[in-house]
N, C-alpha and C positions, 0 to 999 in steps of 0.2 A: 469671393468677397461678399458673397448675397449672406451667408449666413450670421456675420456681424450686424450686417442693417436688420435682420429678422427680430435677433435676439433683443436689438435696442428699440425699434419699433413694439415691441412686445411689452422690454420695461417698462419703456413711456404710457401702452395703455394702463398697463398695472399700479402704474404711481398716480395714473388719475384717478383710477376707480379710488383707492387707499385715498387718496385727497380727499374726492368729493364725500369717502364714507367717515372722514374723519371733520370735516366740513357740517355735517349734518348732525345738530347736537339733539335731535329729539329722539326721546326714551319711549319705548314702548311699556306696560303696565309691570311687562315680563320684566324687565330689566330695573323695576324697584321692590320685583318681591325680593325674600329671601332665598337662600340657597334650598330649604328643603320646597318650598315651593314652586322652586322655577326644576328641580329633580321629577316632581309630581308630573309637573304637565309634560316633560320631555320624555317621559317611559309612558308607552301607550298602554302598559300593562296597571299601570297605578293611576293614570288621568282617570276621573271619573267622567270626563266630558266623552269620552272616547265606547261606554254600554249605550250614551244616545245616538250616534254613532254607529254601532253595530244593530242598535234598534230600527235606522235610518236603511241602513242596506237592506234588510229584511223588508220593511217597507216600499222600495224604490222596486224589488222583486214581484211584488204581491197586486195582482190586478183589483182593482176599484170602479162602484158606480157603471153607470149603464153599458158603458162603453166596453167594461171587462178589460181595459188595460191598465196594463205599470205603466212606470216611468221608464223603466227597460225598455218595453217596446217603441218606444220612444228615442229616447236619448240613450247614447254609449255614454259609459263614465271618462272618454277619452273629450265628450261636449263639454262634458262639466268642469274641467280642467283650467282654472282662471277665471269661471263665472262670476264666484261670489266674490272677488277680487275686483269684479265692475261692477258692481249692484251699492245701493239702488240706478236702475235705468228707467228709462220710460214705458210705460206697459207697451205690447203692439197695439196699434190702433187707437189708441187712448192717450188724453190729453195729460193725464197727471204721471207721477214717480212712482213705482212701487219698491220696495226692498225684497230682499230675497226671501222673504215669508210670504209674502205678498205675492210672487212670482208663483212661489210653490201651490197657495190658494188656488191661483187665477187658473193654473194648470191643472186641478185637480175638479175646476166645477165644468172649465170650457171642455178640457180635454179627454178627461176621465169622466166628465157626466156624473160626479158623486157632491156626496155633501162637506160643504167647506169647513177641513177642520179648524178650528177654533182658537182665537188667539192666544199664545203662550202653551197650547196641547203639547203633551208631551210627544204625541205622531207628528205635529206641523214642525217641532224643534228639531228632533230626530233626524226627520226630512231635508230639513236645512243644514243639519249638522252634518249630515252624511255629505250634503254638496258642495258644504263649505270645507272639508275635508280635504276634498279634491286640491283645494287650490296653497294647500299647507307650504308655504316657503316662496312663495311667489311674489311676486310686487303687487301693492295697491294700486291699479290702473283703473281710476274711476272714468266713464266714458267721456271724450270730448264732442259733448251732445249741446247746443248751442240751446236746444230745448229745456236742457237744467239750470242754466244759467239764473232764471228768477230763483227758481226753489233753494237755489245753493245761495242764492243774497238774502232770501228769507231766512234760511237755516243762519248766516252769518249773523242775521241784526239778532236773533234769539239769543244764539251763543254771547253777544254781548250788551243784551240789555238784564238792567235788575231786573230783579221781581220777588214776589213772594213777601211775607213778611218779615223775613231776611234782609228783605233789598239786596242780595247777591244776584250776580251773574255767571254763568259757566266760565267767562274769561275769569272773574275775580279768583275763584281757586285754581282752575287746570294754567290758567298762564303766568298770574301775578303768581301766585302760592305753590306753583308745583313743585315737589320735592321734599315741600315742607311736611310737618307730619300733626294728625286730626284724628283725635282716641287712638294714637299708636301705629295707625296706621300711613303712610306716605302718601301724599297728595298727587296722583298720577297726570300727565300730561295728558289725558282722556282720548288716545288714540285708538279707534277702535281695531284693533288688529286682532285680536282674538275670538271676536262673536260669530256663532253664540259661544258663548262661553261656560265655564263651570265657575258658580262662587260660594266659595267653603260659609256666606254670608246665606245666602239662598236652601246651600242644601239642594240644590238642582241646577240645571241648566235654563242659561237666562236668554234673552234677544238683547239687542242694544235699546228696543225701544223698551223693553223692561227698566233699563240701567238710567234709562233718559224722563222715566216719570217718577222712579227712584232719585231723583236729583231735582226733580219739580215737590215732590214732596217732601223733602229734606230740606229745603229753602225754603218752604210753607207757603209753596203759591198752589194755584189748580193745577191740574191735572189738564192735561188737554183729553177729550175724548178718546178711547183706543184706535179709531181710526182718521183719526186726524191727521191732516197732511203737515203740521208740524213738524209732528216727529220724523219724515222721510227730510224734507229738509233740512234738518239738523243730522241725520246720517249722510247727509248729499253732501252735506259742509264737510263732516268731521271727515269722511269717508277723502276730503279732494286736500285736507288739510294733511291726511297721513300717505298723500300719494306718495309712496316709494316704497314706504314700510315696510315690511313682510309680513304676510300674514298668514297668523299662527293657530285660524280655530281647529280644536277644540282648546280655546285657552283656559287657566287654572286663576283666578284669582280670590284673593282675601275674604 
């Protein structure tokens, strides 16, 4: 008689997961391209995100800076497995957030003793993209750091204040307007599940904070400086707003 209660106990979990997946109405970017788009990014032979990628392995291989070590000697790609899936975290020792670019930096001047590649390089994307790799299909599990807490309310008041000479706000399009469509293109719910990413817009692979002063410029306001701690709280947000998601870099968008 155990193998009837097996079987139903078994349903039961399965009708919950299907519930809560059917429950959960947010779109990832993937899910309002087109069909040859969403084809792109699923063949690793056709993503273009996937040569920064293999440019990233090669790199993660190759010793740097005083030290003469990789990131091999370091880390097994078995560490990396869910990282970029928690980032941004808090640095060690250190009072602010870094994102996973910032992680890659911090490691490469503390640990490797070399010089800090530079924001948006195609080596510090590669780097990322190779790690964020790692964690392809896995759940967004941003940490439950008690210490993020302010940056993730700063990241919130951003996302919903105007500005610009637009007077828009991040919420005005990705919440009021999503789905809707803007020179032909569909108004995405702004979940960042695929960064870095590739954008057939770019012609290269981008960061999120790339995408996030690309949207401060496009509503005509400033720029916040490239390392300003805005823009991790605004990843800290978007990042605890798509907790479940799956995340899918190297993603393919528009």
């Amino acid at each position: 008689m155990l193998l009837p209660a097996v079987f139903a106990a078994s349903f039961a979990l399965a009708q919950a997961s299907a519930d809560k997946t059917a429950a959960d109405k947010r779109r990832s970017g993937y899910q309002d391209m087109g069909a040859a788009l969403q084809k792109m990014q699923d063949d690793d032979t056709a993503n273009p995100g996937m040569l920064f990628v293999q440019l990233g392995q090669q790199l993660w291989a190759k010793p740097a800076g005083a030290a003469n070590k990789a990131c091999a000697d370091c880390h097994s790609l078995a560490d990396m497995k869910g990282v970029a899936a928690r980032y941004p975290a808090m640095a060690k020792d250190g009072d602010k957030p870094i994102d996973l670019e910032g992680r890659v930096r911090l490691c490469r001047t503390v640990n490797q003793q070399a010089e800090p590649l530079a924001p948006e390089s195609r080596e510090l994307l590669s780097l990322a993209a190779f790690v964020a790799n790692q964690s392809r299909g896995l759940p967004i599990a941003p940490p439950d750091d008690p210490r993020l807490a302010p940056f993730r309310a700063q990241g919130a008041a951003i996302y919903q204040r105007r500005q610009g000479q637009l007077n828009l706000s991040c919420a005005i399009c990705h919440d009021d307007n999503a789905g809707k469509k803007l020179a032909g293109v569909t108004i995405p719910e702004a979940h960042p599940t695929g960064y870095p990413l590739y954008r057939l817009e770019w012609q290269a692979l981008g960061s999120l904070k790339r995408r996030l002063r690309n949207c401060l410029i496009g509503i005509r306001a400033e720029a916040y400086p490239s390392d300003a701690v805005e823009y991790v709280a605004l990843e800290i947000y978007l990042m605890d707003r798509a907790r479940g998601m799956v995340f899918e870099s190297p993603g393919v968008r528009p």
